[in-house]
C-alpha positions in Angstrom: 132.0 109.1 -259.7 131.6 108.1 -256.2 134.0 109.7 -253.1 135.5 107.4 -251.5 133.4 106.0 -248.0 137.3 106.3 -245.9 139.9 109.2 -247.2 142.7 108.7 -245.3 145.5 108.6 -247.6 148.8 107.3 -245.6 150.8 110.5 -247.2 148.3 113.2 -245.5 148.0 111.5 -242.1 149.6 113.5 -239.2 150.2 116.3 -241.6 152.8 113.7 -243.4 154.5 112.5 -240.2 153.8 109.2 -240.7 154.9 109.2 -245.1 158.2 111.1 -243.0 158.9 108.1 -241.1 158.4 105.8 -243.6 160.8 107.2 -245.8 163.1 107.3 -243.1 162.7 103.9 -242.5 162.9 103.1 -246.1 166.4 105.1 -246.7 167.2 102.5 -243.5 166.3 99.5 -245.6 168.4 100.8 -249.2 171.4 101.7 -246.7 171.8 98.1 -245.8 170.9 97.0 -249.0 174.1 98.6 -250.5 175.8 97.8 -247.1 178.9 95.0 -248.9 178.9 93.7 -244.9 175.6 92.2 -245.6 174.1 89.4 -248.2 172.5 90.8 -250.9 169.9 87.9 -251.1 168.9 88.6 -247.3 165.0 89.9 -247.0 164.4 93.6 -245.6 161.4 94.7 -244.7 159.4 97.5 -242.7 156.1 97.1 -241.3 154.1 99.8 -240.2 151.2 99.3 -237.5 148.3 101.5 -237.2 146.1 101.0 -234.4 143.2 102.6 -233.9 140.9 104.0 -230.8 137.9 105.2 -231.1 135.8 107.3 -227.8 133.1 106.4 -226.1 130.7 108.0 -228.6 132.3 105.9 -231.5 132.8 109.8 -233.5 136.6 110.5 -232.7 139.4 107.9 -233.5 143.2 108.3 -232.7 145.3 106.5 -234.8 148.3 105.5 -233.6 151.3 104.6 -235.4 154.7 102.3 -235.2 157.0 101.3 -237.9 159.4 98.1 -237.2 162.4 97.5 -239.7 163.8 94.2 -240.2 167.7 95.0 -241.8 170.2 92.0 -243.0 172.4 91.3 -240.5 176.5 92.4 -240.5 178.5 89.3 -241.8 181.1 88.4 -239.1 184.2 88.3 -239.7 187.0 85.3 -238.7 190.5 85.0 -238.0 193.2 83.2 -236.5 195.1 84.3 -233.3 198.3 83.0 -231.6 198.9 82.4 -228.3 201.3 81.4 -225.8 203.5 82.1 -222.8 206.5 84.5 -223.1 209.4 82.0 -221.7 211.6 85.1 -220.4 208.4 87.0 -218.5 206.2 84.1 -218.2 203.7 86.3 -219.5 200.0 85.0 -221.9 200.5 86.7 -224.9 198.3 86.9 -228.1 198.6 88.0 -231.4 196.7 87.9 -234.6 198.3 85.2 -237.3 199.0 87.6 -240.4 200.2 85.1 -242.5 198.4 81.8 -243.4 200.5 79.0 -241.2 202.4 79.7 -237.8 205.7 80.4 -238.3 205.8 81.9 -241.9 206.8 84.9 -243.2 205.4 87.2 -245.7 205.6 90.3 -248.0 203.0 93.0 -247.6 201.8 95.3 -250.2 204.5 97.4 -249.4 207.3 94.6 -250.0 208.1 94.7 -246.1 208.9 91.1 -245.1 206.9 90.2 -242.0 206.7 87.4 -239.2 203.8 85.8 -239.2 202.0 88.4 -236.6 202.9 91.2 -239.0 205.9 92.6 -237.5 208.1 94.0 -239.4 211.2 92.1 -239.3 213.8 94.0 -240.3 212.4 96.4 -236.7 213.0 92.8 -235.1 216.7 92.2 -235.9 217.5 95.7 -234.8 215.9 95.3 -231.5 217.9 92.5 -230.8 220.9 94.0 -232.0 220.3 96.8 -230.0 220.1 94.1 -226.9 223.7 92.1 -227.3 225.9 95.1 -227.9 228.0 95.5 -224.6 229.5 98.8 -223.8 232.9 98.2 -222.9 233.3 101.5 -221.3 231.0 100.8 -218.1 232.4 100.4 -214.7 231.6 97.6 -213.0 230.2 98.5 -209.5 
């Protein structure tokens, strides 16, 4: 049986750097493929370059390597966020819509009823409580 005419097997190169970097690069790709942010069906890839130059003499060749990873992309992520003027402060305000229609309350998964932004509305009706008692034993200045 004949030796091969070129030996360079990709694991021995640079005393394994390069089989290192590629299984880096690899534990990269499998990461994102379990990754529930991304599409399962998107294509990975990684490409390694080698590029080599040779001297003068045509005897010595450095080899050069690069690895480029292609990874499936983050799904974003939408919502829906309320805004307006405060009429007392004159003030923009915004808040995220917690429930599915302006105006409507919910339950969370704890049974808390909430306005549609997600306060908590029982927190709601004691602040305002809390603003229209009067304390009848203040002086008047």
């Amino acid at each position: 049986m004949r030796d091969k005419r070129i030996d360079l097997p990709l694991s021995d190169l640079a005393n394994g750097a390069i089989q290192e970097k590629l299984d880096y690069e690899l534990n990269k790709v499998f990461d994102n493929i379990h990754d529930l942010n991304t599409k399962a069906q998107d294509k990975r890839g990684v490409t390694i370059k080698l590029e080599f130059k040779p001297d003068e003499n045509r005897q010595t060749v450095s080899v050069d390597s690069s690895f480029t990873t292609k990874l499936a992309n983050v799904e974003g992520v939408s919502t829906i966020v309320l805004t307006g003027k405060d009429l007392v402060s004159g003030n923009v305000e915004a808040k995220e819509l917690k429930s599915s229609i302006p105006g409507q309350t919910y339950f969370d998964n704890d049974g808390t009823l909430n306005t549609d932004t997600g306060e908590p509305i029982d927190v709601i009706e004691a602040e305002e409580k809390r603003k229209n008692i009067i304390n009848l034993q203040e002086r008047g200045n």
